[in-house]
C-alpha angles and dihedrals in degrees: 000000000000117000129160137227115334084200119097119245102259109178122128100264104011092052097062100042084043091054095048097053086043089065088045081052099050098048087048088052090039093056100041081048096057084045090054093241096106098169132164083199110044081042093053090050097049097044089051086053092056099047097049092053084050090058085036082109090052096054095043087051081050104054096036081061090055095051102054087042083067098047090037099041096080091061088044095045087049086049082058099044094051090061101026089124098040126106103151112116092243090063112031085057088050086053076054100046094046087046088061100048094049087060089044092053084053096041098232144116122251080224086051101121088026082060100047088040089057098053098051099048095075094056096046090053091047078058098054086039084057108045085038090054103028095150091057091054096037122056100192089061088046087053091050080074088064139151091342088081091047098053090038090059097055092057112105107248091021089115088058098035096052087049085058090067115119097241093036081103092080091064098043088127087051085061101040096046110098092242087059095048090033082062102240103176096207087063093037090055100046079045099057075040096064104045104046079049080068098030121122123232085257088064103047091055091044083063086062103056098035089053106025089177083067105058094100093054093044098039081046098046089046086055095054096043100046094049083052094043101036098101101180096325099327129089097230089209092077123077106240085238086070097036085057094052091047095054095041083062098043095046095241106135096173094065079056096068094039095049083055080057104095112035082045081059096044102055089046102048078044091057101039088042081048087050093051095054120093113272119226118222113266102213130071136153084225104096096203084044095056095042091058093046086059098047089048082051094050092039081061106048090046087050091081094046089043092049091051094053097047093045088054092055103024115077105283084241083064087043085052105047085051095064096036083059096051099047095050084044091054092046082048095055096051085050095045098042094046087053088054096046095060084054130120102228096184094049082047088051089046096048091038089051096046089057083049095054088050089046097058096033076068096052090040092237100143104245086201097064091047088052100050090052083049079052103042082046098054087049083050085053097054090047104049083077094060114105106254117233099257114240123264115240113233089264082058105055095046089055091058087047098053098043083053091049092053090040092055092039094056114131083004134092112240118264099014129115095262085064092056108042091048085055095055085048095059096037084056091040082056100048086043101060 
């Protein structure tokens, strides 16, 4: 029955977030218990549903971003190609300065989608940190290990026998930490927590037969924890990889199947969730532009792939959580992309440019300059399709050199002072006209 860590996430920025959704998870798991439904797994789904309407804000930002990158990227992409060969400081300060200008006329930060990114994955990772560690964040699953902890605890060699078990290894430091050999029954406890959370089915029997006095407990711990963990048929404690050994040994194919279930799922709700979200261009005359595109393109065909493997060898709650997060995200996406749809973009560009200008009046940067060089840019944009003069080879050139030469030297003899002068005549009439 795999489990993970009894004990709370305490760094520095993940503890608190992870806190915070653990109370959000214990009131879900509170309610569906006083309605006799108490599920991991209903709880896992509705709890996933919650926090992806609170980042609802987030997603909408997101996507608006996306959206103006693909109207304003043109202009950018033509602000490249005009300096694409130069590396001279002069220019290389006036790219920087149009570049600017092109996200002031949007109204938007070139760290736009980085910003809204690092403040979701936080979050993101609290999530995993809760559904990983649910007996840590909800009481009710934690006392479904009473009193069977308490009384084991109290058996003379517990303390050895439970460190024999195949995955104690991952708590060597609790039993070696002084509150562990002391004897303080709060980290004991937490202790003997921690690794049946993570006992096979083979364990918890051998607790059985090692302490007979101790079958009740053990027969009555296993029947609360597997009504909260049977999620349609699978204890969603176990990794499907497990739950597939177990049932090739014991012959039950069908658990087989259903065990394939979720990262099946997975990989599916992933690739369809990939399909929803706004596509980039792909083309660009920008060469370390192009190369990220296609390894966004690449990351995102890999995502599916990469969901069903975790999801074979990570808990099925974990699995779970995985598809009920797609397919919110993928709801998500239709509502969100319908919204933005209905939107005036160019209303969104002016309003967006307008908090730019008093932005910058603040910090005394002169709007007007920024958007002359926007300006300047957009013209650059609607030029760059007009078909360039092709360059003259050297005959060529010679030829027009020497037709000039004759031209200017008419009536005159070459390389006197009537040919020249002729030729500073015509070169005025020209500039004149």
């Amino acid at each position: 029955m795999p489990g993970i860590l009894l004990t709370q996430e305490s760094t520095f920025i993940i503890g608190p977030i992870t806190k915070l959704l653990g109370f959000i998870m214990e009131g879900i798991f509170f309610v569906i218990d006083k309605i006799g439904i108490p599920n991991i797994g209903l709880a896992i789904i509705l709890f996933t549903v919650v926090m992806y309407l609170l980042m609802m804000p987030l997603t909408i930002k997101q996507q608006k971003f996306s959206k103006l990158s693909a109207k304003m990227n043109p202009e950018l992409q033509a602000v490249q190609a005009k300096y694409k060969n130069k590396k001279d400081n002069e220019s290389m300060m006036a790219m920087q300065a149009e570049t600017q200008a092109v996200y002031a006329k949007y109204g938007v930060s070139p760290s736009g989608s980085c910003v809204q990114l690092l403040i979701q994955l936080p979050i993101m990772w609290a999530l995993y940190r809760v559904i990983y560690n649910m007996p840590a964040y909800v009481s009710s699953i934690k006392e479904a290990f009473y009193p069977l902890v308490e009384n084991l605890m109290n058996q003379a060699g517990s303390k050895e026998f439970i460190q024999g078990f195949s995955n104690a290894g991952m708590y060597a430091k609790q039993f070696e930490n002084e509150a562990f050999t002391s004897g303080v029954a709060t980290y004991v406890q937490n202790t003997f927590i921690d690794v049946l959370n993570k006992a096979s089915s083979a364990e918890w029997l051998s607790i059985k037969d090692k302490f007979p006095i101790l079958s009740g407990d053990v027969d009555n711990t296993l029947l609360l924890l597997n009504r909260y963990n049977n999620f349609l048929g699978l204890n969603i404690a176990n990794s499907p990889s497990f739950t597939m050994k177990e049932a090739m040994e014991a012959g039950a194919y069908g658990m087989i199947v259903a065990a394939l279930a979720i990262p099946v799922l997975a990989a599916v709700t992933q690739w369809i969730n990939v399909k929803l979200m706004p596509q980039q261009n792909t083309s660009s005359d920008n060469d370390q532009q192009n190369t990220m595109m296609q390894s966004m393109k690449m990351m995102n065909m890999m995502m599916p792939i990469m969901s069903a493997v975790f999801c074979y060898t990570l808990p099925a709650g974990v699995g779970l959580y995985w598809v009920a997060g797609a397919v919110v995200r993928s709801i998500q996406q239709v509502v969100i992309n319908k919204h933005i749809d209905k939107m005036d973009l160019d209303e969104l560009i002016r309003k967006n440019s307008d908090k730019a200008k008093k932005k910058m009046e603040k910090a005394g940067v002169r709007a007007e300059k920024l958007n002359a060089y926007a300006n300047m840019n957009t013209r650059n944009v609607a030029a760059s399709s007009k078909p360039s003069r092709p360059s003259m080879s050297q005959e060529e050139k010679d030829e027009a050199v020497k037709k000039s030469t004759e031209y200017y030297s008419k009536n005159a003899k070459p390389g006197s002072i009537a040919a020249k002068a002729n030729m500073v005549k015509q070169y005025n009439e020209k500039n004149n006209r």
